[in-house]
N, C-alpha and C positions, 0 to 999 in steps of 0.2 A: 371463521378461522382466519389468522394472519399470515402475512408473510414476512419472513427477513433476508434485505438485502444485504450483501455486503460491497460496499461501492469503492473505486479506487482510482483516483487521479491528481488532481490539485492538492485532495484532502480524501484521508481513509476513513470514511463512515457506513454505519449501519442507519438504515432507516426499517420502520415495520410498513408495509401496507396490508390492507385489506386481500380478500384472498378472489374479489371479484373484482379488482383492481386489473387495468393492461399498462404492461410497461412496456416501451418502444426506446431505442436506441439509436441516434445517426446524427448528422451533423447539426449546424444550430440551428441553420437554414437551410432544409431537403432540398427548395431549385437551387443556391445558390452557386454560381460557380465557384471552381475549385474549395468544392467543401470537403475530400477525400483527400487533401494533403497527408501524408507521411506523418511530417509534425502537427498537426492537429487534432484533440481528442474530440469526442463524441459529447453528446448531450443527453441523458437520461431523463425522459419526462413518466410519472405517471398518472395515470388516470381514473375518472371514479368508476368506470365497470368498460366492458369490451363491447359497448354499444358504441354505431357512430354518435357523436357528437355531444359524448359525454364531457363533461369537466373535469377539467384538468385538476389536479390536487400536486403536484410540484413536477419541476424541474431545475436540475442539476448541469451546469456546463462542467468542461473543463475532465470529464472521466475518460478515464482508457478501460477499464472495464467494472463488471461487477457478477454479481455471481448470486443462487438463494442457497443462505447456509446451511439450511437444513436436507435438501437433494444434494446436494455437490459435497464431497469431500475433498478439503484440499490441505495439502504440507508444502513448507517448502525447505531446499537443503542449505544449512544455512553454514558457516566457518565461524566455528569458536578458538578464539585467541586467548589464549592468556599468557603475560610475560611481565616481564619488566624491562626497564634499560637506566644503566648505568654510567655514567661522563663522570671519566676523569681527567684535568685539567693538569698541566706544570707549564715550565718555561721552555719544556720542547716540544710542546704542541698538545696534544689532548687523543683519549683513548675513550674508546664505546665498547660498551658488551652487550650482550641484548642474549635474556634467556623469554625463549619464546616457546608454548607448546601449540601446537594446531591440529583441532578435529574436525571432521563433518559430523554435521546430526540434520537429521529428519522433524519438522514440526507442523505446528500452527500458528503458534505465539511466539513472533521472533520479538526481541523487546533490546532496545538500544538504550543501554544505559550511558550518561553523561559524569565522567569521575574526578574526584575535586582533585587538589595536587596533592601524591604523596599514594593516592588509593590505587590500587589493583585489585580489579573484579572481572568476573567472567561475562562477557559483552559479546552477542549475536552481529557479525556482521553480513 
């Protein structure tokens, strides 16, 4: 049986591992000093079973955290925008209107879309 991660730092991925795999989390270098910076994330290595000195099968720097998506459930509350805004231009100067509606919503899949010129779509921020 496997497992899924869901990892999140530099870059949001999923990796599978093995379900007799150990995963350890901490800095890149355990002695080294000031490895517990604030601003520095962690390093996710795993391994091929929870015996000592087994081999290693990856690590990942650069995460702040990660999570198994099948035990853990998680949402988050995200603001959805929709609107538009309108400039108008003369010779005494220039006027904005901006019709905006703003909701919260509860998820998983918050997804950011990128809009050409001219488009209005409903966009998770």
């Amino acid at each position: 049986m496997t497992r899924r991660l869901l990892v999140e730092g530099h870059k949001t991925f999923r990796i599978t591992i093995p379900d007799q795999a150990k995963v350890t989390f901490g800095p890149w270098s355990p002695g080294a000093k000031d490895n517990y910076a604030q601003d520095k994330n962690g390093t996710l290595r795993v391994y091929e079973s929870k015996a000592a000195g087994a081999s290693i099968l990856g690590v990942w720097s650069g995460v702040k955290s990660f999570r198994e998506e099948a035990v853990l459930d998680y949402e988050e509350r995200t603001l959805v925008e929709k609107g538009s805004t309108v400039w108008e231009s003369d010779k005494h100067g220039y006027k904005r209107e901006e019709a905006v509606n703003r909701r919260e919503q509860w998820g998983n899949d918050v997804e950011i879309k990128e809009l050409g010129s001219g488009d209005l779509e409903e966009v998770d921020v």
